[in-house]
C-alpha positions in Angstrom: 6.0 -1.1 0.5 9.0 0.2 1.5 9.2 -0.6 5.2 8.6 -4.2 4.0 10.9 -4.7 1.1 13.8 -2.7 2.9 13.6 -4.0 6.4 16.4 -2.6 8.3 18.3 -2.2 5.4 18.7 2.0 5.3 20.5 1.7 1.7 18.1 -0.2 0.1 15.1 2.1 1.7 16.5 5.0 0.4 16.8 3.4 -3.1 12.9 2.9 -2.9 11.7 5.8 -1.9 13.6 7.8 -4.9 11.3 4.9 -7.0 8.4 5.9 -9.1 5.2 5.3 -7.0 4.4 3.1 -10.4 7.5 1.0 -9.8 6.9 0.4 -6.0 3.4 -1.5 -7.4 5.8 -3.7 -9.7 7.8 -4.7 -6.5 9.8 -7.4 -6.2 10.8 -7.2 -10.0 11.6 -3.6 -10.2 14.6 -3.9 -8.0 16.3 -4.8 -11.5 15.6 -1.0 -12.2 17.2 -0.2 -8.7 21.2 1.1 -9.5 23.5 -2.1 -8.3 25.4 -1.5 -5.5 28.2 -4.1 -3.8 25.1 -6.4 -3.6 27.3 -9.1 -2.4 24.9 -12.2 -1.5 27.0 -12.9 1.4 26.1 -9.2 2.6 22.9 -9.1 1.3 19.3 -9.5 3.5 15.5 -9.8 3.4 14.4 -9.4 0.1 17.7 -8.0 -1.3 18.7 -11.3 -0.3 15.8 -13.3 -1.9 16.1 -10.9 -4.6 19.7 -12.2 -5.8 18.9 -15.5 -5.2 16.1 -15.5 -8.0 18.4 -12.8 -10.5 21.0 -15.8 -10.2 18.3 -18.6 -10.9 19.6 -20.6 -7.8 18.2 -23.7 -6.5 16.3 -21.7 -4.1 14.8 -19.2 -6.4 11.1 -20.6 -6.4 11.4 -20.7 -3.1 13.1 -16.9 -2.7 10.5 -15.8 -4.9 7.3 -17.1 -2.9 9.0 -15.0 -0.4 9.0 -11.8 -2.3 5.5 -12.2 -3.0 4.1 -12.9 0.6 6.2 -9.5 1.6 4.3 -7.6 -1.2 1.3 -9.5 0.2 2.0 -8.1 3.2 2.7 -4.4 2.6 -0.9 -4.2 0.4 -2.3 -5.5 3.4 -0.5 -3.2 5.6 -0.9 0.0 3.1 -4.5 -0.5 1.0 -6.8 -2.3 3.5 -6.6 0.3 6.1 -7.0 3.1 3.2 -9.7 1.4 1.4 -11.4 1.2 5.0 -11.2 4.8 5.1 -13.1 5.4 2.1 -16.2 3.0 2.6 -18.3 5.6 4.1 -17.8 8.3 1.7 -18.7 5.7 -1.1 -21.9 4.4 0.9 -22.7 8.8 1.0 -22.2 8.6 -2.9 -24.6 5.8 -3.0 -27.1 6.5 -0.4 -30.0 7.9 -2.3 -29.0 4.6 -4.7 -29.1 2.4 -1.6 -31.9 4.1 0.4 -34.2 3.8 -2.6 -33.4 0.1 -3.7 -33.8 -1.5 0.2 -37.1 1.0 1.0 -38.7 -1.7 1.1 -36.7 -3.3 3.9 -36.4 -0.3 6.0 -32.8 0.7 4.7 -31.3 -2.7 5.5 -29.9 -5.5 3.1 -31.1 -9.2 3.8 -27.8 -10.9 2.7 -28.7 -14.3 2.0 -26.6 -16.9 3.7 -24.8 -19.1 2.0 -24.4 -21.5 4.7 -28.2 -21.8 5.5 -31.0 -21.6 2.4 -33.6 -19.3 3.3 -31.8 -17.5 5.7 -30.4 -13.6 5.8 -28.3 -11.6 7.5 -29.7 -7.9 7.9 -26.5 -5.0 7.2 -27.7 -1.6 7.8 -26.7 0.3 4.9 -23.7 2.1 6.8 -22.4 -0.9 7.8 -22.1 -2.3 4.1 -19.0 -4.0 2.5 -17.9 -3.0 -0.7 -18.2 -6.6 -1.4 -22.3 -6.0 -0.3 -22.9 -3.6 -2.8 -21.2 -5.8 -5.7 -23.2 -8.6 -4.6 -26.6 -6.5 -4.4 -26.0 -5.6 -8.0 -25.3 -9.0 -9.0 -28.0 -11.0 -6.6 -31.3 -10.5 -7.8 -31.4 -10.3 -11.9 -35.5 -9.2 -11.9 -34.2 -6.7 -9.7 -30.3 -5.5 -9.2 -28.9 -2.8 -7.5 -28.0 0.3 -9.5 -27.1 4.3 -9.1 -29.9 6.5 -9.5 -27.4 9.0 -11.0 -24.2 9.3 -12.6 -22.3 9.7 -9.3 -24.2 7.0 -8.0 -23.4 4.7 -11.0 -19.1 5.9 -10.4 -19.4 4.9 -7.0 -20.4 1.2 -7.9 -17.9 1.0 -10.2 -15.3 1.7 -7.4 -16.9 -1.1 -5.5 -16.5 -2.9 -8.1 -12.1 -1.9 -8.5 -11.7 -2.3 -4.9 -13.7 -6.1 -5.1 -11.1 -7.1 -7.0 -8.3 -5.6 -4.7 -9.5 -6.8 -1.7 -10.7 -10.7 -2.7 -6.9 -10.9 -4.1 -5.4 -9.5 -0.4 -8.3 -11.5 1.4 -7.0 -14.8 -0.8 -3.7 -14.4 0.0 -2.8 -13.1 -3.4 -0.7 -10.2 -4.2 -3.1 -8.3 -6.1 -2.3 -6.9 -9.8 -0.3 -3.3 -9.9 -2.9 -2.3 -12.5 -6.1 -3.8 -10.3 -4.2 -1.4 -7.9 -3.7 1.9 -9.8 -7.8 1.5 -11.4 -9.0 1.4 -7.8 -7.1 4.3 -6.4 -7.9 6.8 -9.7 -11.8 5.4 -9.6 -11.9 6.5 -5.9 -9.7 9.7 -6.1 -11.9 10.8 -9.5 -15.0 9.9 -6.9 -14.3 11.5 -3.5 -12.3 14.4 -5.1 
């Protein structure tokens, strides 16, 4: 988040790093909490820059503002999708039993329907499964969803289901919500701890 919103701009870095973690999530509109320096616009760059120009409400604001949100964009892909990728296998080894024992009788592997062609599946290997996957598994077949066998089991889908919600905003282009953020990261810590 930093790197993105401060560019080369050394001042302003050092201004968000000394941020609460919970502010840097609220970025672009906690730079009002940031102490005002000579922000001269004239001087001023990147989102400092785009940041005056929507504090001042001028004519290029909406557009100033589309900016700051494609650089937050940008740092959550940058920062979360490498660190939700991280954690995908430990939550499939929370869920294994869970998984092993709802696709026995596919050897271990999920026939993801396509949506493309009726009647016809792609096979994932249980290690190879999207968080996505198992959201969809529990969702797919009402006679039959996907559940945990256990209470562990049962916290791990519920972390699927806080990182779904991350990832389709990042995947969609969206800047996804500071609080859609924080719930993933303390259901996954509270899991894999």
């Amino acid at each position: 988040m930093v790197i993105e919103f401060a560019g080369a701009d050394p001042l302003v870095a050092e201004e968000l790093m000394a941020l609460h973690p919970n502010a840097l999530l609220q970025l672009p509109t906690s730079f009002a909490s940031m102490p005002q320096r000579d922000a001269s616009y004239d001087r001023a760059s990147g989102a400092l820059k785009d940041w005056l120009e929507v504090r001042a409400q001028a004519a290029g604001s909406a557009m100033a503002w589309k900016r700051l949100e494609q650089r937050y964009w940008r740092a959550c892909v940058r920062a979360l999708l490498p660190w939700i990728e991280e954690r995908r296998l430990p939550v499939i080894g929370k869920l294994r039993d869970s998984l092993e024992d709802y696709l026995f009788h596919t050897k271990g592997v999920w026939k993801k329907p396509s949506p493309w062609r009726p009647g016809s599946f792609q096979c994932i290997a249980i290690d190879d499964l999207e968080f996505n996957d198992m959201v969809a598994m529990s969702h797919r077949d009402a006679a039959d969803p996907f559940k945990g066998l256990n209470e562990t089991a049962n916290a791990a889908l519920t972390a699927c289901f806080k990182v779904k919600k991350v990832r389709d905003a990042i995947a969609h282009m969206r800047p996804p919500a500071a609080e859609d953020i924080r719930e993933m990261v303390l259901a996954l810590d509270a899991l894999l701890a």
